[in-house]
N, C-alpha and C positions, 0 to 999 in steps of 0.2 A: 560667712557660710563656707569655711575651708573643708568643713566635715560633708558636707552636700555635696561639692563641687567633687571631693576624692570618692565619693560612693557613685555619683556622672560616670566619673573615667571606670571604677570599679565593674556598673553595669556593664559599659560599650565593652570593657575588654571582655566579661563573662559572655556575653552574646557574640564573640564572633572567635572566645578561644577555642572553640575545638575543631574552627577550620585551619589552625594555626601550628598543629601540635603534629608529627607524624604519629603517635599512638591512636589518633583518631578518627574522627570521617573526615571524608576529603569536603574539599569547597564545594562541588558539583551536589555535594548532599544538604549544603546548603546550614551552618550548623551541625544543630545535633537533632535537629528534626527530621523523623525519616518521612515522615509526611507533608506536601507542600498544601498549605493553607492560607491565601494569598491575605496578605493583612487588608483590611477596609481601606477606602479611599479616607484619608486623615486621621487614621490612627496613630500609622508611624508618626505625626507632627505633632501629637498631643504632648502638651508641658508634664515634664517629669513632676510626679506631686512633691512639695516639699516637706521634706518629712525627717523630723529628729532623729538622730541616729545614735544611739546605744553604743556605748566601746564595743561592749558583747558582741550587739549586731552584727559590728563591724569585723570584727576578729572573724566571726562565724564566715562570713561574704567571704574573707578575704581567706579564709581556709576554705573555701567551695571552690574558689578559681585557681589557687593551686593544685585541690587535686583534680578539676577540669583536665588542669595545662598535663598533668600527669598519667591521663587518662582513669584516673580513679572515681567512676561517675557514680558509683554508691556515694561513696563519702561527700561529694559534691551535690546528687540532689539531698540528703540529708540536710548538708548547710542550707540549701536553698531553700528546702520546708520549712525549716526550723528559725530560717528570716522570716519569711512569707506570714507566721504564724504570731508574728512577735512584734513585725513591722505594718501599716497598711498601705502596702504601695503592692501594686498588684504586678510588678515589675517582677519581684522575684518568686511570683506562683508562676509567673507564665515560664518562667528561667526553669524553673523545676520539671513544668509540664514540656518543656522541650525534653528537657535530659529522659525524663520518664520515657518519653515516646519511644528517645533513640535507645534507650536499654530496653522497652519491648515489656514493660514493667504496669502493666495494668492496669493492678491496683492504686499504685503510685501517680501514674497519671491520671487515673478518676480523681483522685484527692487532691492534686494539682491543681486540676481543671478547675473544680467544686472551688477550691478556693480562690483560684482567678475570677470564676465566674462572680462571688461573692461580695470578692471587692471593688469589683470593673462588672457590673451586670450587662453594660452594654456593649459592653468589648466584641463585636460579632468575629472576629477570630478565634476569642475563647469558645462563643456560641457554636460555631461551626467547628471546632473541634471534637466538644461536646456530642453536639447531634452524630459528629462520622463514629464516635464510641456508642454511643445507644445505639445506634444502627449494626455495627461491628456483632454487637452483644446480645442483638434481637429483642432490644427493650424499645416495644411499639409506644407504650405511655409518653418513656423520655424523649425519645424520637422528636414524637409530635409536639411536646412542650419545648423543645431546642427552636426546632424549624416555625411553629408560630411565633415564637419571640423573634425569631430573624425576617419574620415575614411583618412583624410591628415595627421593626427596627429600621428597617432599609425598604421596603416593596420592589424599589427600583433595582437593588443590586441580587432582589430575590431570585431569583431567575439563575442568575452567574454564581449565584451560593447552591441551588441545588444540583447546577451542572459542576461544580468542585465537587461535591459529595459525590454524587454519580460513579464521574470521574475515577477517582482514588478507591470504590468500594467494585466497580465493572473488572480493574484489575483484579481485587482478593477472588473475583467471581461469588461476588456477593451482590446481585442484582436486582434478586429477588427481595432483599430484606428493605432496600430503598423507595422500590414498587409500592410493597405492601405499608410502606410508612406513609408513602403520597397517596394512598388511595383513603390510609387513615385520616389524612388531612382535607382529603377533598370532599369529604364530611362533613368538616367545618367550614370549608372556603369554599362551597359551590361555584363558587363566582369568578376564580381563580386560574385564567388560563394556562400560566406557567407548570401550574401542575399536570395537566391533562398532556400539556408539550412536551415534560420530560419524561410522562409517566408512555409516550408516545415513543420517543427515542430511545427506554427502557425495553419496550416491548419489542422492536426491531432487533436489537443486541439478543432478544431471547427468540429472532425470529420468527414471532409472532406476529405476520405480517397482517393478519383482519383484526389485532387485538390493536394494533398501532393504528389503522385506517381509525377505528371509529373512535380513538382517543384524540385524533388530530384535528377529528372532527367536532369531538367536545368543545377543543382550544379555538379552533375557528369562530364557530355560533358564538362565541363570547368576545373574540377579534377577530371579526371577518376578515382586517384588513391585515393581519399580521402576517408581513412580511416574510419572517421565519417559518412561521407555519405552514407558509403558503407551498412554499419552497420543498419542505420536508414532506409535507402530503403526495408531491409530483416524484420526491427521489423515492419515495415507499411503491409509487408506481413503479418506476423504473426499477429497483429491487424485483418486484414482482416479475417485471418483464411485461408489463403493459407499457410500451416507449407510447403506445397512441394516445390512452388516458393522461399521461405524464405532460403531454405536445399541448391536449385540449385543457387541460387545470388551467398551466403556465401560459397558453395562447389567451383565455378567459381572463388570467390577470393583471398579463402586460397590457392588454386592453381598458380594465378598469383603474388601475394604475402605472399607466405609458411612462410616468416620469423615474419609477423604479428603476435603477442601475440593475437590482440583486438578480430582481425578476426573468428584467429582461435577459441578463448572464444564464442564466440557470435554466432558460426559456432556450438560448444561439447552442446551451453545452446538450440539452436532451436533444434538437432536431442534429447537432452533428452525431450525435451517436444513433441517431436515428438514418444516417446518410442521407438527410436533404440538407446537403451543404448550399446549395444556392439559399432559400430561409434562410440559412443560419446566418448567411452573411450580410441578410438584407436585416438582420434583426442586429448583426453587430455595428453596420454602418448610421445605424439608428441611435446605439449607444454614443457611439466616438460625433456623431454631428451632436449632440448634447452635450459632450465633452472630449473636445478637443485633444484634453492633456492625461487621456485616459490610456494610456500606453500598454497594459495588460491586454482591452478588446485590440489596440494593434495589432497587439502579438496573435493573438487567437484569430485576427483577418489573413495574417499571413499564415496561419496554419490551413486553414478553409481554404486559402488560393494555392495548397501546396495540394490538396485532395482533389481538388475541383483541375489539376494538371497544368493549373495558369503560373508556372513556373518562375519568369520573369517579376510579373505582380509581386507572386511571395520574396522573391530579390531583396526588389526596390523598397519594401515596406522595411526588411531583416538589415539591411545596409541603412537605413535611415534610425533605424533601433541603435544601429554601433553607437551613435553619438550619447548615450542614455547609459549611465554606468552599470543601473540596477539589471540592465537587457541586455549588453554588451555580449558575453558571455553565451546566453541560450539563441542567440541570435548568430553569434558562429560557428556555434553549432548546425544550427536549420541550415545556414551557407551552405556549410559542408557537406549536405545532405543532398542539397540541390546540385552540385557537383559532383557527387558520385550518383547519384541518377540520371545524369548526362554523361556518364564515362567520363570525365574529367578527373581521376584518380588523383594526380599530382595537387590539383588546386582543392581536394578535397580534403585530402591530407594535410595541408598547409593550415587547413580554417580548423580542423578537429583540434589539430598543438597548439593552437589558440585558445582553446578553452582550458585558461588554466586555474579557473576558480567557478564556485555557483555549483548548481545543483545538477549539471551537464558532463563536469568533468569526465567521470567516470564512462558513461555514455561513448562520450568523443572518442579515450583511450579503445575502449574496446570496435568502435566504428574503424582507428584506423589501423587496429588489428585486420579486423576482416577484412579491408581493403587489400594489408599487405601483402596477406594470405592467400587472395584472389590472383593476387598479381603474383603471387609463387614465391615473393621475398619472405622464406620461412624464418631463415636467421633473423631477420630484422622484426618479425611479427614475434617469436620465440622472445627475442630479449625484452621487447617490453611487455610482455604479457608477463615477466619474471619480476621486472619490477612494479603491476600491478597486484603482484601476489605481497608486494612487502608493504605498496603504500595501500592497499585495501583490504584490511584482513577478515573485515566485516563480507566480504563478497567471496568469499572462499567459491562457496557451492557452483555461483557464475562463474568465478575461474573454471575451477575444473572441467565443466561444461566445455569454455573456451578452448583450453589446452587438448579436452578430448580431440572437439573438431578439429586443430590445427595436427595432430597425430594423423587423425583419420584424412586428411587434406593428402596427409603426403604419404598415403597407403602403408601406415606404421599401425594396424588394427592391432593387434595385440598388444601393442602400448599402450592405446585408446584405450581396451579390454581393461585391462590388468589395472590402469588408473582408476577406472569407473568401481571397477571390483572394492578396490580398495577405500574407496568414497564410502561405497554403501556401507561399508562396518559402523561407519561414522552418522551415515544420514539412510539408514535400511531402509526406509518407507518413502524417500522423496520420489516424485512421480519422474520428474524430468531425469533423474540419472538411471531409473529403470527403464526409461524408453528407449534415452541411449544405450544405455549399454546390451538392450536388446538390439539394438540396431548393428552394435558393433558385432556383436556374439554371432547375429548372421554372416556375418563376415569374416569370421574365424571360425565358422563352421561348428557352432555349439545349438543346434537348433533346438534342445530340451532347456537351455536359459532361455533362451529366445521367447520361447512358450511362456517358462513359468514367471520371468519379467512383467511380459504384460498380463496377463492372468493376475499379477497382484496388482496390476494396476486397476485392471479391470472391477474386481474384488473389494474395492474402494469405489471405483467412480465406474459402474456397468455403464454408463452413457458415454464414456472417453471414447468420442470417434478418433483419435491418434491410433490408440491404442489395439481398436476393433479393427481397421483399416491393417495395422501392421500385422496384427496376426493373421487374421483370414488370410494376407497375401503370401505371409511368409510360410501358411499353410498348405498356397499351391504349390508349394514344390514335392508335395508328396501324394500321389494319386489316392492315396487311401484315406487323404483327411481332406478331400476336396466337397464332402457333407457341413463337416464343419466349417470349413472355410466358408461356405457359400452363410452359414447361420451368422459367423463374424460381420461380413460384407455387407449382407441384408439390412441386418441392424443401423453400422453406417451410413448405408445410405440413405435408410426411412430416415436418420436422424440428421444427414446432412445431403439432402437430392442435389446440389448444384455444386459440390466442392469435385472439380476435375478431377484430382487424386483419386477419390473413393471411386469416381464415373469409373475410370480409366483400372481399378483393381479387380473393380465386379465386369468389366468387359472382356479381363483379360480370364476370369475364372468362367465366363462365358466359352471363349474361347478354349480353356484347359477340358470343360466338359463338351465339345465338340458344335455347339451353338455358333458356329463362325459368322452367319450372317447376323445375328445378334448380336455377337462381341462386336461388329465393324458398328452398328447402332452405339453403342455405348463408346467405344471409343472414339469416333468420332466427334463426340459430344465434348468427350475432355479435350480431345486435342484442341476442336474450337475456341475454349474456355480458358487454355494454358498451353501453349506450344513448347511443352517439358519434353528435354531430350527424349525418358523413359516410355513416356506417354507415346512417343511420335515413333518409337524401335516395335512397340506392340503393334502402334496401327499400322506400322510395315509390315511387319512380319503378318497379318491377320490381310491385310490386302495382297503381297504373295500367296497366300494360301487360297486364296478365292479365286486367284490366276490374274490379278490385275495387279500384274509385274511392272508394266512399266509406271502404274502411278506408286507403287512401292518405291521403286527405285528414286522416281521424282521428290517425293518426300522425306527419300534415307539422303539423299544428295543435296540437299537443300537444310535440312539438321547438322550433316556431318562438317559442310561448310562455315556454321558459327561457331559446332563443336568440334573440331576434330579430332581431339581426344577424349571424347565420351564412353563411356564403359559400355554405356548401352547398345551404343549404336556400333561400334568394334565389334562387340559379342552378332547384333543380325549382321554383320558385314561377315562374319570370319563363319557361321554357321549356316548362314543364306545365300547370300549374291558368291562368294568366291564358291560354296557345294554344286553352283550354279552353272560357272564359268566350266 
């Protein structure tokens, strides 16, 4: 069988020459497929059929794979039909329908498919090819005739076949075409949970969050018990923004199924985002007594004992992680974390240049920027922020951000300025560098950016209390817009009553409109809340002005001692207590 044996090698080389060729796609494309279609479990191991081969045929093949290697992929899927058509091995329809794919050739790959399909009917690779083209093309008939053969085919791996479809068509933002193909199917398969589940996570992607509730609800009454379901019904809560509905699902389920890992997780991850860390942690220590060797809820204990202030606890858990290759890494990171919220700079820094692999890296670098920065070491924070601009090109926007602050650090605002300026040619509509560089523009004395910054931020997101916050405030400095300031401020604070910041802008516009025993109410409130240099210059200045001098002074003297180069607090010093003296 020497003729067999050279058509073997013929194949393997045709399937993997066009990751091989510079003229063509790279590896990462995976072939010449531009669509990832995970092959069945045991198809890759199915026996080559053996099959007589033609000089012709052979010629043909072996003039396909040179002009593969050539990147001549007409002439190569040609060879390949023209085997496919001649030979019955379904080996070289599927070779065709790659190439078709990767030339973007339609029609070519329908006729590919059709004949992979023909010769291998139950090839569900071909299948689900198939069905992502009738979907593509908005043929409901073919759709449904694809996807019930793969629902005969496999049931088990049904599920995972229409979340690949999904998958691959969410990108084209083709989401609707898949919906409406599951809803065709769910005609035929009433009975059929998996459809109601994606047709569930379908409806979320389009936002439609009571169009998702009552399909998850479908998928349920048909598996009460399904785990996934259960799960996804609780995060459509929290989507919503019901964390309490979300608490009672998942509290109802870990209950009727205690022995659930997923539940229980997804149960410890809504009460911490709910801030009842205490729950969370009695719902993780429930997990890890079940299993011992569950290292991920460790991790997630030590995050809970870092909220909850038990500083040491999260330690001892993060140091005992060291030993663990896969945790290594995010665990000295967390170190790092716990020493620079101790003022321990130096051992903070040491555990951040420790993280020199994992998903923290980047994290660390820029954590022991900030530290450096703090500490005033600009040269030393400037150089590796330089080399995070080469090894992360992907994080540009976060750079720039950085580099701003580190300018703005060391009172260089027009630098700041002029970088930010220059960003937005590139990112004109990103929210964070219109904030900054509003922020900066106050600072170099551009108050019409200032404005029209956030106003576009606004413009976008009218709810952005950042946003409402900085203008109203930056509002009061002109008596003639202190109407609209107070409209900026209001809004704020209906939409955020306990954030000190906002307390502390609307007391101080209280204050600007002659309201002093008011503004000392609201400042007050922030100071309690957040003992911020700025915060604490108003409620001086606003307690001078009521004539309770010396608790002004008590408070400016007791600020200026942690900060003593505060801007804030120099500006009431040099305008107040010395106009005093």
């Amino acid at each position: 069988m020497l003729i067999f044996r050279l058509l073997s090698v013929v194949a393997l080389v045709a399937l993997n020459s066009c990751a091989d060729s510079p003229a063509k796609p790279s590896a990462s494309e995976g072939t010449v497929a531009p669509v990832k279609i995970a092959e069945t479990k045991g198809e890759a191991r199915q026996k080559a059929p053996k099959t007589s081969i033609d000089p012709d045929v052979l010629f043909t093949l072996l003039t396909a794979e040179l002009a593969g290697q050539r990147g001549q992929y007409d002439i190569a899927l040609e060879g390949y039909m023209e085997a496919a058509k001649r030979v019955h091995d379904p080996r070289f329809a599927e070779r065709a329908a790659m190439i078709a794919m990767y030339m973007k050739n339609s029609n070519k790959t329908n006729e590919a498919v059709a004949l992979w399909l023909h010769q291998d009917p139950k090839n569900q690779t071909a299948r689900k090819i198939a069905a992502l083209l009738a979907l593509r093309a908005g043929d409901k008939k073919a759709s449904a005739e694809h996807l019930n053969v793969l629902l005969a085919v496999d049931p088990a791996g049904f599920e995972g076949a229409l979340l690949e479809l999904a998958g691959v068509l969410q990108k084209e933002g083709k989401i609707n075409a898949v919906y409406e193909a599951l809803d065709a199917l769910s005609l035929q398969h009433p009975d059929q949970a998996d459809i109601y589940y994606i047709q569930s996570l379908l409806a979320m992607q389009k936002k439609d969050k009571n169009l998702a509730e009552a399909k998850i609800q479908q998928a349920l009454k048909l598996r009460p018990d399904w785990d996934n379901a259960l799960i996804f019904q609780a995060q459509i809560a929290v989507f919503s923004g019901d964390l309490n509905k979300a608490k009672e699902l998942l509290k109802d389920a870990a209950v009727k199924y205690p022995d659930n890992s997923k539940i229980n997780k997804m149960y410890a991850q809504v009460l911490i985002k709910a801030e009842n860390y205490t729950e969370a942690l009695e719902v993780y220590q429930k997990i890890i007594s079940a299993d011992s060797k569950d290292l991920e809820s460790q991790f997630a204990v030590g995050l809970v004992y870092l909220q909850l202030d038990q500083d040491q606890r999260a330690e001892d858990i993060f140091k005992k992680l060291l030993e663990q290759p896969e945790w290594q890494y995010q665990s000295r990171f967390y170190l790092g974390k716990i020493e620079e919220k101790q003022g321990h700079a130096k051992k903070a820094l040491a555990w951040f240049d420790k993280v020199t692999d994992g998903p923290f890296v980047f994290d660390a670098s820029i954590s022991a920027i900030a530290l450096l920065q703090k500490d005033k070491q600009y040269d030393d924070a400037s150089a590796r922020l330089s080399l995070l601009q080469t090894k992360f090109p992907k994080q540009k926007l976060r750079l720039i951000l950085v580099q701003a602050e580190l300018y703005s650090q060391q009172k260089q605002y027009e630098k700041s300025f002029d970088l930010l300026t220059k960003a937005l040619i590139d990112f004109p509509d990103q929210k964070e560098l219109l904030y900054t560089r509003a922020l900066m523009a106050e600072r170099v004395n551009k108050p019409e950016i200032v404005e029209a910054d956030l106003k576009k931020i606004l413009a976008v997101e009218p709810n952005n209390v950042e946003a409402l916050n900085a203008l109203g405030y930056t509002l009061l400095g002109k008596s003639s817009r202190y109407a609209d300031a107070e409209k900026y401020l209001q809004k704020a604070l209906n939409l955020e009553p306990d954030e000190a910041v906002i307390i502390d802008s609307y007391g101080w516009l209280q204050f600007k409109l002659g309201n002093t025993e008011r503004a000392l109410d609201y400042l007050q409130q922030a100071y309690e809340k957040q003992q911020e240099n700025e915060i604490a210059a108003h409620l001086a200045e606003v307690l001078w002005a009521l004539g309770k001098k010396d608790e002004a002074r008590k408070l400016f003297n007791k600020a200026i001692k942690e900060s003593p180069d505060d801007e804030y607090l120099r500006d009431f010093q040099r305008r107040i207590l010395k106009g005093a003296q």
